[in-house]
LUMKOL-803660 format. One record per residue: residue number from 1; residue in one letter; x, y, z of N, C-alpha, C, CB in turn. Coordinates in steps of 0.02 Angstrom, whole numbers. Glycine has a CB too. Layout:
<nodes>
k, r, n_px, n_py, n_pz, ca_px, ca_py, ca_pz, c_px, c_py, c_pz, cb_px, cb_py, cb_pz
NUM, A, X, Y, Z, X, Y, Z, X, Y, Z, X, Y, Z
...
</nodes>
This chain:
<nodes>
k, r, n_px, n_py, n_pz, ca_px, ca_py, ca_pz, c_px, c_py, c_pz, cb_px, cb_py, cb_pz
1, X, 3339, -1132, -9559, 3369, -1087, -9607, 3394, -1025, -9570, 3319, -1067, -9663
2, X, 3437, -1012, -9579, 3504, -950, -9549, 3450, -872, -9601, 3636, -979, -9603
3, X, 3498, -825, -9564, 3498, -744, -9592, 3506, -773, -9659, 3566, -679, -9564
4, X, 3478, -730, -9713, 3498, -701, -9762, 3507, -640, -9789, 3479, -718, -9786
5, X, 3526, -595, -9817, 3517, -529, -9834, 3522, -525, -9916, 3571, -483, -9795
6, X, 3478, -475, -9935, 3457, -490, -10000, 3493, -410, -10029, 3360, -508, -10009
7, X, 3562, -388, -10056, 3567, -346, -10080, 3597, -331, -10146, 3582, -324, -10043
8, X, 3611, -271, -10169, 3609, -274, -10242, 3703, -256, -10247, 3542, -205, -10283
9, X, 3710, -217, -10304, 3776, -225, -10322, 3819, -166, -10249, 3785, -195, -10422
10, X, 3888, -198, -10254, 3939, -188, -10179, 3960, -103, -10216, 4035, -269, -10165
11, X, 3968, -99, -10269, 4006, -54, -10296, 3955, 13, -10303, 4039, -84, -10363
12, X, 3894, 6, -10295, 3852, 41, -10290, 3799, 72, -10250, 3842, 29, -10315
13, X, 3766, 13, -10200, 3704, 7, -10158, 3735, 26, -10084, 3666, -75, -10163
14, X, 3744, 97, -10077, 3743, 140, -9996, 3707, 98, -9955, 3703, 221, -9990
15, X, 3631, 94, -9972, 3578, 61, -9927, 3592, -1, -9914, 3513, 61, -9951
16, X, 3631, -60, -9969, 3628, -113, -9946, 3693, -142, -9898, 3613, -147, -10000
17, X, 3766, -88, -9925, 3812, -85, -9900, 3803, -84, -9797, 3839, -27, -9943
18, X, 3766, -46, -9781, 3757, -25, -9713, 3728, -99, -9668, 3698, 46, -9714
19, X, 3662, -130, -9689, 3682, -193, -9638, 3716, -247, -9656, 3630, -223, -9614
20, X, 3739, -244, -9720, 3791, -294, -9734, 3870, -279, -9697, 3797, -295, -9818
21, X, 3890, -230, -9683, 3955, -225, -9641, 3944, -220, -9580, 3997, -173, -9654
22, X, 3879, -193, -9548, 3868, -199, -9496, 3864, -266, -9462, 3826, -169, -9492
23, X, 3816, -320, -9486, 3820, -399, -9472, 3899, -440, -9473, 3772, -435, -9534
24, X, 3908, -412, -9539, 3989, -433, -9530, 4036, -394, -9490, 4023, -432, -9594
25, X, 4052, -354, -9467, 4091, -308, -9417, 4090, -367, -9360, 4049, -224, -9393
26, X, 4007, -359, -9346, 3975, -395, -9280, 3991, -457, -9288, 3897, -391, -9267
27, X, 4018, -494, -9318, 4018, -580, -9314, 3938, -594, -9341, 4034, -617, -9216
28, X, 3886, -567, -9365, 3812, -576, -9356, 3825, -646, -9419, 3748, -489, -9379
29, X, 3796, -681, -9411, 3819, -732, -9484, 3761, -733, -9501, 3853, -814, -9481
30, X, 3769, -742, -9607, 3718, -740, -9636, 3734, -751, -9690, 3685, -694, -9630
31, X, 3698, -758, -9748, 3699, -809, -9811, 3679, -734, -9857, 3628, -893, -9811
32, X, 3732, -706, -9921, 3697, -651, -9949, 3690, -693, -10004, 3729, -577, -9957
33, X, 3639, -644, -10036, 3600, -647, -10085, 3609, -591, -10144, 3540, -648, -10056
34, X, 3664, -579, -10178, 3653, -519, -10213, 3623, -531, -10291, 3721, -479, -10214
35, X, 3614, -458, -10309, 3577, -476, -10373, 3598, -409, -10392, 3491, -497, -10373
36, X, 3606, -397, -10459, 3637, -372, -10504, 3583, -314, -10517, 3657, -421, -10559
37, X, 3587, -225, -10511, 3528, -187, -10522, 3510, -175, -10597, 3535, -122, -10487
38, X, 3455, -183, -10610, 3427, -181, -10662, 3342, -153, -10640, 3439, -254, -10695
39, X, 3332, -96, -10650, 3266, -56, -10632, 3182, -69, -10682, 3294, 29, -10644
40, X, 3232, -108, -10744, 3196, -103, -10801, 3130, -143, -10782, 3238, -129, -10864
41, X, 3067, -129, -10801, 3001, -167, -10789, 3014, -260, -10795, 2940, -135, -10857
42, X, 2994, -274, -10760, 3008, -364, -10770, 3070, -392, -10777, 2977, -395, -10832
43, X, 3131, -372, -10750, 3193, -376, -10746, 3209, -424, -10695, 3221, -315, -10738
44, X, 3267, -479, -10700, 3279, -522, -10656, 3282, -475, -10587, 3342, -565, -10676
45, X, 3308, -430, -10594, 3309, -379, -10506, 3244, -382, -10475, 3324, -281, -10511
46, X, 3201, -347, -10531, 3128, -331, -10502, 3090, -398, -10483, 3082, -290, -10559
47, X, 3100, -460, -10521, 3065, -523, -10514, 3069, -540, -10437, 3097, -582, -10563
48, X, 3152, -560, -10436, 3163, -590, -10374, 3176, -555, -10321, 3207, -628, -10377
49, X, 3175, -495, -10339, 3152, -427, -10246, 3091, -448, -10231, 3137, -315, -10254
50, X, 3027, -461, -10260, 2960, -462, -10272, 2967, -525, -10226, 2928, -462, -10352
51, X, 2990, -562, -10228, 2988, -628, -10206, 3005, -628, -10125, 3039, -672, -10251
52, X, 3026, -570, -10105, 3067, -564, -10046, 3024, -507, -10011, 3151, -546, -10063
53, X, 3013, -462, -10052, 2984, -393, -10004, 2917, -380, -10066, 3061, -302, -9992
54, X, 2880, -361, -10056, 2833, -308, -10105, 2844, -231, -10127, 2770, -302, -10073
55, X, 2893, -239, -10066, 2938, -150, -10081, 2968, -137, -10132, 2998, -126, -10037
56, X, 3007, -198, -10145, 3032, -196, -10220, 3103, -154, -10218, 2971, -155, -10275
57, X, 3131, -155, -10138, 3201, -114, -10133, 3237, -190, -10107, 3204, -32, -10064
58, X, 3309, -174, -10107, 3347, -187, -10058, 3375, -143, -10019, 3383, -217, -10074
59, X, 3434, -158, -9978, 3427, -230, -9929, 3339, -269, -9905, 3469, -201, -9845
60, X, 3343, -320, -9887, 3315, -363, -9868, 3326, -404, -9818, 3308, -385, -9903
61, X, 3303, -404, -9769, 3343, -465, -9716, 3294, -536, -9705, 3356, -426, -9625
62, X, 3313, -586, -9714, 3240, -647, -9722, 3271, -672, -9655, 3232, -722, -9805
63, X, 3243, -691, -9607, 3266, -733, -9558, 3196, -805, -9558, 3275, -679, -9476
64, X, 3222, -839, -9560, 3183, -912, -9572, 3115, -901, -9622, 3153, -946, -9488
65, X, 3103, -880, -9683, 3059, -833, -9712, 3035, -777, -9715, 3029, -843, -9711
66, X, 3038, -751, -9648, 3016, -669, -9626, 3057, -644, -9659, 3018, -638, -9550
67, X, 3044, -593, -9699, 3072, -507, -9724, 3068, -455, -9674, 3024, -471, -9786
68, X, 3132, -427, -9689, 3114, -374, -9654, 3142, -319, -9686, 3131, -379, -9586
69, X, 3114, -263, -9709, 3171, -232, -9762, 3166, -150, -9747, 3149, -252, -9857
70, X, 3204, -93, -9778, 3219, -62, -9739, 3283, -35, -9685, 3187, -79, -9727
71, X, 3323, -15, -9702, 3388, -23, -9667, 3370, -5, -9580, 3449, 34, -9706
72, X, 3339, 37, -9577, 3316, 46, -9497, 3290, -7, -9472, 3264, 98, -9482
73, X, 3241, -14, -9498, 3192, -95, -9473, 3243, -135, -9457, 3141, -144, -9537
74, X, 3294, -163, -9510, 3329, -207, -9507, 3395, -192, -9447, 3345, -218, -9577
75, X, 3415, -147, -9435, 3459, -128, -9372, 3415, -126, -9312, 3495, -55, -9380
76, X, 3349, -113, -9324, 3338, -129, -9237, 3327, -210, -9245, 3255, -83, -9192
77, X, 3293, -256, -9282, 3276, -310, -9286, 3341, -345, -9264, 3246, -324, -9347
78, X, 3401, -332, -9300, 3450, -355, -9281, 3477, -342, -9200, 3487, -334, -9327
79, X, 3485, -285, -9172, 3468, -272, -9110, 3426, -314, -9047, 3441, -223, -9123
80, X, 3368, -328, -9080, 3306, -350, -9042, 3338, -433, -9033, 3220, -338, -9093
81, X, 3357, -468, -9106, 3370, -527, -9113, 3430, -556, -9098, 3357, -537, -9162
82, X, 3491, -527, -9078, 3548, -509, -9061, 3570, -464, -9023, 3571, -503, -9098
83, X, 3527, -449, -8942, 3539, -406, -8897, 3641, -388, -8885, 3494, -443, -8829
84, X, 3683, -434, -8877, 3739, -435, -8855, 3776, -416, -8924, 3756, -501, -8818
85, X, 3773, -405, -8990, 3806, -396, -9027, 3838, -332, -9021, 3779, -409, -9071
86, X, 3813, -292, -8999, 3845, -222, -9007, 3811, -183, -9064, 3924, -229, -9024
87, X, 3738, -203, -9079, 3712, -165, -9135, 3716, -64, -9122, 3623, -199, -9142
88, X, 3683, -86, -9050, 3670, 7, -9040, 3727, 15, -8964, 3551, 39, -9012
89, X, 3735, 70, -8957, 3784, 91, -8883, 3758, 42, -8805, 3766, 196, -8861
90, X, 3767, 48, -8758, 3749, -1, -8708, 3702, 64, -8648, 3835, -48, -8671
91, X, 3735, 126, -8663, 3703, 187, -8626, 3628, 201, -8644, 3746, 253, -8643
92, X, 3581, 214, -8614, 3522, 227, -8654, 3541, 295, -8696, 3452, 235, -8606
93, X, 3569, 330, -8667, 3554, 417, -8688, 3620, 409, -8765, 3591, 499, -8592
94, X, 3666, 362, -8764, 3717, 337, -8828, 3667, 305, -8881, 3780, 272, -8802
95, X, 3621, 292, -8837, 3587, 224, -8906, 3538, 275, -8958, 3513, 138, -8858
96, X, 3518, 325, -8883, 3442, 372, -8912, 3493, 423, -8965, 3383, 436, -8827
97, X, 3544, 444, -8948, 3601, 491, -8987, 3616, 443, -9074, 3696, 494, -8923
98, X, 3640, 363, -9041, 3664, 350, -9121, 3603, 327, -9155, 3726, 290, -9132
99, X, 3538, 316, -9119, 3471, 317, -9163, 3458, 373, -9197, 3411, 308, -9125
100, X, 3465, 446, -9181, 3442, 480, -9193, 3505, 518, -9257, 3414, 505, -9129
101, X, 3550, 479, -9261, 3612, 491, -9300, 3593, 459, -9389, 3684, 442, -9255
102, X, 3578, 401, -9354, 3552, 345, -9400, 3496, 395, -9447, 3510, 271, -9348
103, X, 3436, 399, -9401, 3394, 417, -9437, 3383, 505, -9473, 3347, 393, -9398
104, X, 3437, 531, -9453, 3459, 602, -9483, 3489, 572, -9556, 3525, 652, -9427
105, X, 3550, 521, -9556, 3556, 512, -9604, 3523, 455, -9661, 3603, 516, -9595
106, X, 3481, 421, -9617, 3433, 389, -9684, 3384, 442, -9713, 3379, 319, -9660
107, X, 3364, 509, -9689, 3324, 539, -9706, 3353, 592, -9748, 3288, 554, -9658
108, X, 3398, 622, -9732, 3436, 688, -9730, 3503, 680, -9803, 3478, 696, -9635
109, X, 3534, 705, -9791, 3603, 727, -9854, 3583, 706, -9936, 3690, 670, -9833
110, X, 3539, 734, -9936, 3510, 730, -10013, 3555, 756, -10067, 3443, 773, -10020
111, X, 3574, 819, -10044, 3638, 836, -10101, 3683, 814, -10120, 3668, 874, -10096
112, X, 3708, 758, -10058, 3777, 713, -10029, 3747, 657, -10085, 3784, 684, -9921
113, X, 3693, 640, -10092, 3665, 586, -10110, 3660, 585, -10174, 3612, 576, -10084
114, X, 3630, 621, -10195, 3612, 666, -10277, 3679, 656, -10321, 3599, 769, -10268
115, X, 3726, 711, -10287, 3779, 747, -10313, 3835, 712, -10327, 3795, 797, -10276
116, X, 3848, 648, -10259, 3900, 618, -10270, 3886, 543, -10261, 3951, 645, -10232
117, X, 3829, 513, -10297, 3820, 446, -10289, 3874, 395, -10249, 3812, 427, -10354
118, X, 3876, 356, -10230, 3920, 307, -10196, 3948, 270, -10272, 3872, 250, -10133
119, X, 4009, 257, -10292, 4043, 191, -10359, 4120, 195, -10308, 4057, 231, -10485
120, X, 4133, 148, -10273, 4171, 135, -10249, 4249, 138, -10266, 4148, 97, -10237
121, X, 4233, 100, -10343, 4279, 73, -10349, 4333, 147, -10414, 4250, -12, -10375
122, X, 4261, 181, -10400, 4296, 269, -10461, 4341, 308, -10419, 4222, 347, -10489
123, X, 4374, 328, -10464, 4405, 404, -10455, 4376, 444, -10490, 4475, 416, -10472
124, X, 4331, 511, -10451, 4300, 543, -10475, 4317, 642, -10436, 4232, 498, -10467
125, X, 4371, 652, -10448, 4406, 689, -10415, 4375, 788, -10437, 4490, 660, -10439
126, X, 4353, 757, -10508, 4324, 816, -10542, 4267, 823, -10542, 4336, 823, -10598
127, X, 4226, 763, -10521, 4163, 777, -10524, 4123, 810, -10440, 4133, 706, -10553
128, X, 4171, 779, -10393, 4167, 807, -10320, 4211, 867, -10338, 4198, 753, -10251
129, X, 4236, 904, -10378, 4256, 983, -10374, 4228, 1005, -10376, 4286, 1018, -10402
130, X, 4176, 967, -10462, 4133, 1017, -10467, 4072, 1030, -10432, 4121, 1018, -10517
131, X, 4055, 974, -10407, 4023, 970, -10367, 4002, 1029, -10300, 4046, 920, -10356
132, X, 4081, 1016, -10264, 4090, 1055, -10201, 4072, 1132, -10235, 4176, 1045, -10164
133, X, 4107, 1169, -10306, 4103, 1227, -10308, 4016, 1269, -10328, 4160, 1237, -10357
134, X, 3966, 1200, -10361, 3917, 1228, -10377, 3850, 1214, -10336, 3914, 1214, -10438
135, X, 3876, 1170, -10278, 3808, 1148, -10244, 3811, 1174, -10173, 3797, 1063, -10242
136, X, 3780, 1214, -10151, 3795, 1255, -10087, 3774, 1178, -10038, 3733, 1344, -10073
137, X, 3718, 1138, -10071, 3698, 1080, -10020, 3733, 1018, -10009, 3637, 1056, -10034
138, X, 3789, 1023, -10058, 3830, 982, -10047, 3901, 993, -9974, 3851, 979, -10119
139, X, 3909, 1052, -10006, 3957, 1095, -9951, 3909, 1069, -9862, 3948, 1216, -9977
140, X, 3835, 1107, -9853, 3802, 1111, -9795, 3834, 1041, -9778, 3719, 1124, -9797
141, X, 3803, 989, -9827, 3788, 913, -9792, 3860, 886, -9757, 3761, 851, -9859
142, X, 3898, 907, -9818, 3984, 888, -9780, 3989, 910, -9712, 4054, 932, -9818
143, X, 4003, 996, -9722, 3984, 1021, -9658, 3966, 981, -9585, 3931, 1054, -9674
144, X, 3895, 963, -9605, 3851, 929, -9559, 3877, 853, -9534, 3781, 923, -9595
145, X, 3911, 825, -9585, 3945, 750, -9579, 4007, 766, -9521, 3982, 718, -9668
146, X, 4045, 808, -9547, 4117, 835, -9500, 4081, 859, -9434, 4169, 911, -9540
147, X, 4028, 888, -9415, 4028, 918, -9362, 3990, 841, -9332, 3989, 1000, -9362
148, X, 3977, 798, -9346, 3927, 740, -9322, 4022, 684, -9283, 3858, 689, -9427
149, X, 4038, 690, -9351, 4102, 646, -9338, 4156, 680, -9284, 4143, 634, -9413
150, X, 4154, 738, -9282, 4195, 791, -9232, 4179, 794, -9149, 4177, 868, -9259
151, X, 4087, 788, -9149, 4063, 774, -9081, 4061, 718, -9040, 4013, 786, -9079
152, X, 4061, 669, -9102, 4051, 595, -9069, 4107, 568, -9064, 4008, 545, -9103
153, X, 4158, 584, -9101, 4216, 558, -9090, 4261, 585, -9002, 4256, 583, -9162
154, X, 4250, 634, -9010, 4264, 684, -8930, 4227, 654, -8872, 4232, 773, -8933
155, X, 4153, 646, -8877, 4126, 627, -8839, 4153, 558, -8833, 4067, 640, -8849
156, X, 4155, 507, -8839, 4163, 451, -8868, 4234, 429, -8848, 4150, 457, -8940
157, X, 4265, 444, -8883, 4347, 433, -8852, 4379, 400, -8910, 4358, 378, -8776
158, X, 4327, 402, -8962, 4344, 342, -9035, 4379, 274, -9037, 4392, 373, -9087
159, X, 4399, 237, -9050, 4406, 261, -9134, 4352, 271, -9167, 4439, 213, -9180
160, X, 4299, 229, -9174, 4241, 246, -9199, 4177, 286, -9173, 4225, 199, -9213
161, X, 4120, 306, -9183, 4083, 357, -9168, 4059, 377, -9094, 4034, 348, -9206
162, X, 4037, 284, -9078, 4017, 298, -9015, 4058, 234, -8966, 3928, 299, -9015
163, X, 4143, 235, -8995, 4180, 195, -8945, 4195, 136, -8995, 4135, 175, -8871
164, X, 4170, 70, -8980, 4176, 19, -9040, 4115, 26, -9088, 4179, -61, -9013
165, X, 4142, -5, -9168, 4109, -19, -9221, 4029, -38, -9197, 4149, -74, -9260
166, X, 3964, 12, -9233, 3906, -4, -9225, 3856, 16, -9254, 3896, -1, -9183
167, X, 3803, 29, -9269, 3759, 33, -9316, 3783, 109, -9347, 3682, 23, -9286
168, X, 3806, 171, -9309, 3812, 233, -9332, 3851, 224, -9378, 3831, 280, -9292
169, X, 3918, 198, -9366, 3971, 184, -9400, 3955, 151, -9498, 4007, 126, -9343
170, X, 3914, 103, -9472, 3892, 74, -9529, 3843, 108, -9576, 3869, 18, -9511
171, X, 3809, 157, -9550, 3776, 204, -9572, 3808, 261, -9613, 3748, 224, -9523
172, X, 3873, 291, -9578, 3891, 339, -9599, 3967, 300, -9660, 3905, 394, -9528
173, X, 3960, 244, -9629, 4034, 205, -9687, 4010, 225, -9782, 4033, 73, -9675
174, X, 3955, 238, -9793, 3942, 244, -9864, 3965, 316, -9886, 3866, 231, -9879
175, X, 3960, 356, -9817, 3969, 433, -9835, 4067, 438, -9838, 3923, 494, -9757
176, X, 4084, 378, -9818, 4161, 383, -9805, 4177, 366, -9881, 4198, 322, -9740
177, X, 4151, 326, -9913, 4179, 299, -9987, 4154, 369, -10004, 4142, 219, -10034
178, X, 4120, 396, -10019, 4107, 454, -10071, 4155, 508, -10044, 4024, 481, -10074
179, X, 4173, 493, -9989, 4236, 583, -9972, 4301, 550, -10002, 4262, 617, -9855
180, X, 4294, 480, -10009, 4375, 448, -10048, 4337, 469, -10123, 4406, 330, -10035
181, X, 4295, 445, -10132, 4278, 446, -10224, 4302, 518, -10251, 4178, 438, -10246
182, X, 4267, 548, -10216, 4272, 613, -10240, 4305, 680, -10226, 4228, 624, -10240
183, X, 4341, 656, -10172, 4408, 676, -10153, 4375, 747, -10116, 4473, 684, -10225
184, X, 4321, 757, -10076, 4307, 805, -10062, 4349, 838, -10017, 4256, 799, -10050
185, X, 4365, 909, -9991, 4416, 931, -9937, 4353, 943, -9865, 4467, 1020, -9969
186, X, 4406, 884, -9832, 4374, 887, -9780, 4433, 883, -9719, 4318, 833, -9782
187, X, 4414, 889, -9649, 4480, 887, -9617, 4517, 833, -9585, 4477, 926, -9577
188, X, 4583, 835, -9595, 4597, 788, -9552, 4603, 714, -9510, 4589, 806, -9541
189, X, 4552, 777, -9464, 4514, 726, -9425, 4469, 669, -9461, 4470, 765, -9382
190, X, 4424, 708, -9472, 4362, 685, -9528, 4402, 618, -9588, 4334, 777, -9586
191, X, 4471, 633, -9611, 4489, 608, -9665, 4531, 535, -9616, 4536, 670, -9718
192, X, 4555, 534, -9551, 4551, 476, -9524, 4505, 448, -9516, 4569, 472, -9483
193, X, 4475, 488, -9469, 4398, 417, -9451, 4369, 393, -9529, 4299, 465, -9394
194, X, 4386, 425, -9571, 4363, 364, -9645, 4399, 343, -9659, 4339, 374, -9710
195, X, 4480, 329, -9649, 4516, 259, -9663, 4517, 224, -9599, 4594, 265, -9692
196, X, 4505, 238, -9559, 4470, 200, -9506, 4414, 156, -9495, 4457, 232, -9475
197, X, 4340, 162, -9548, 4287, 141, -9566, 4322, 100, -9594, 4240, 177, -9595
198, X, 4351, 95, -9677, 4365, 63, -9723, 4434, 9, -9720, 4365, 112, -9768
199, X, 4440, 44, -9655, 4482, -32, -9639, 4440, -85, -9572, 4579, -6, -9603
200, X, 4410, -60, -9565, 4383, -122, -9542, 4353, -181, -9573, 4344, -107, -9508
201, X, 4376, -222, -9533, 4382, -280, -9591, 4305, -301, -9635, 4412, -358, -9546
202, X, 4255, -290, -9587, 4164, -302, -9613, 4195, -241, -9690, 4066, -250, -9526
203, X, 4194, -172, -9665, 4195, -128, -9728, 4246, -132, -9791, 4203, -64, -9704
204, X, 4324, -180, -9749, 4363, -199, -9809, 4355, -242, -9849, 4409, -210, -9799
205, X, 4294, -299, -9816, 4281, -348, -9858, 4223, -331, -9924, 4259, -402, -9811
206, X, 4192, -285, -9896, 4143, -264, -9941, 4168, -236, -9982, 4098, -231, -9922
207, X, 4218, -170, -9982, 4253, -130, -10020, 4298, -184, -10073, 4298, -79, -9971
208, X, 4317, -225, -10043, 4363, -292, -10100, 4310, -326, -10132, 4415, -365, -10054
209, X, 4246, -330, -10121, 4200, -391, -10152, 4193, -319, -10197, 4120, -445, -10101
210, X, 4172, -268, -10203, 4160, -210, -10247, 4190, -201, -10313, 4177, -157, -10214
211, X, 4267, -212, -10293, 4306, -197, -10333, 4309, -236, -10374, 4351, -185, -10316
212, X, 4295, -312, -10347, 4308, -374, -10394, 4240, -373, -10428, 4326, -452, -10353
213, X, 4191, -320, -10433, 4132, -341, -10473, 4125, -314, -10544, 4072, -322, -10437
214, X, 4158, -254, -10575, 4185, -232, -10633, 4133, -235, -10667, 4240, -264, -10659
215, X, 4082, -215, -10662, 4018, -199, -10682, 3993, -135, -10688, 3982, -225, -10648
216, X, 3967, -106, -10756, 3943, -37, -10756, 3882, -52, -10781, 3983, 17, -10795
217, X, 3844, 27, -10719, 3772, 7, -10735, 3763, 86, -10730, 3722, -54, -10679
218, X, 3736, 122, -10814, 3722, 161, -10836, 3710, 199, -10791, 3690, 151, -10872
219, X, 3647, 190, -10744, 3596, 246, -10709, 3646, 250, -10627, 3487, 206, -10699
220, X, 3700, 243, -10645, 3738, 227, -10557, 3780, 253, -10588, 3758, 147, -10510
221, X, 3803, 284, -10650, 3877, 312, -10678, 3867, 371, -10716, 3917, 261, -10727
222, X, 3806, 435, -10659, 3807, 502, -10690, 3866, 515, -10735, 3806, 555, -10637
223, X, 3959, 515, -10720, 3992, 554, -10717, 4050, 526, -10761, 3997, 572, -10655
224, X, 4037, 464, -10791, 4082, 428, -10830, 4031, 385, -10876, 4137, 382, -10783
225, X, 4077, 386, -10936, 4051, 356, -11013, 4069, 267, -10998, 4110, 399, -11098
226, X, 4031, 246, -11045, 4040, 154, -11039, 4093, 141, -11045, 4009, 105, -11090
227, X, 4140, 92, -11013, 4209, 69, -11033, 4217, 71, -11118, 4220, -12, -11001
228, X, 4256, 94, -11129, 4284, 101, -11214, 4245, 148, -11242, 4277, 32, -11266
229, X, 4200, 200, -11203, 4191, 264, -11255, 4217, 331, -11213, 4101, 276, -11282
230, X, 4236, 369, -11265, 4247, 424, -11236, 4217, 468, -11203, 4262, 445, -11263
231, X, 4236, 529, -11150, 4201, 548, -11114, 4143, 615, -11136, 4245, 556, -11067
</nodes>
């Protein structure tokens, strides 16, 4: 039995988005598994995560039964299990830099996170205004994204963070849909290297499976009313 990856909806799930374009970027082949979010107690989501992790999140990565879940876990595992893919840089002092990139942003941009959820497939132009004008931590985190994308790209020589497509990239690709969603002002620079992410083909395929999923799920749509009610 091959990879599988166990994640939830394309149009929504940041966390599951990241090793799913990453494996695909990489050629990594694998069998997904998605499932539709539903948080509610005893919900087909909650049943069959249970079945896969005890964590009760996605992503999920099963390789011949083993779980492994966790988006970090699962990028070094992939790494470990796929040395030649190109998961992390080939430099030690590149790999210790886009580890430590990685794990700034699985931990870090809470406001980014909060304020402007990931829905791919929205235009949400007013809600990142309002956003930008009332959340000083939204402003910092941007900030912090541009000066991350500004160093590594220089250092680096780009197109992507640290040279070719790799775990950073796939990390920071969720923060690229939310500066399109929400139309935040950012520069330039910053506003290539994210049609740069989103055309790669791992992130265009995901971004197209998204769109084709036309699904609204209440607790993922702070900022818009159900199709056919008003706002």
């Amino acid at each position: 039995m091959g990879l599988q990856l166990v994640i939830g909806n394309k149009n929504y799930s940041s966390w599951s988005m990241r090793p799913w374009v990453l494996m695909r970027q990489l050629g990594i082949a694998f069998d997904e598994v998605k499932l539709r979010f539903d948080f509610t107690e005893g919900s087909p989501f909650r049943r069959t995560v249970s079945q896969y992790s005890a964590a009760g999140r996605v992503p999920i990565l099963v390789d011949d039964g083993f779980a492994v879940w966790d988006t970090l876990a699962i990028t070094e595992y992939l790494h470990e299990r796929f040395p030649a893919a190109g998961v992390w840089p080939q430099l030690a002092r590149s790999r210790a830099r886009a580890r430590s990139l990685c794990a700034e942003m699985h931990s870090g941009f809470s406001a980014l996170r909060n304020h402007c959820p990931m829905n791919i497939e929205a235009a949400l132009p007013e809600a990142g205004a309002k956003a930008w004008d009332t959340q000083p931590g939204v402003r910092s985190d941007v900030a912090r994204i541009e000066q991350v994308f500004a160093e590594q790209l220089q250092a680096s020589g780009g197109p992507y963070l640290f040279g070719s497509f790799g775990a950073a990239d796939a990390y920071f690709a969720p923060v690229c849909m939310r500066l399109r969603s929400y139309v935040l002002p950012v520069s330039p620079e910053t506003t290539a290297y994210a049609a740069r992410v989103a055309g790669a083909p791992g992130v265009a395929q995901w971004i197209a499976d998204a769109l084709e999923e036309h699904d609204y799920i209440a607790e993922d749509e702070p900022y818009r009313p159900p199709p056919g009610k008003a706002g």
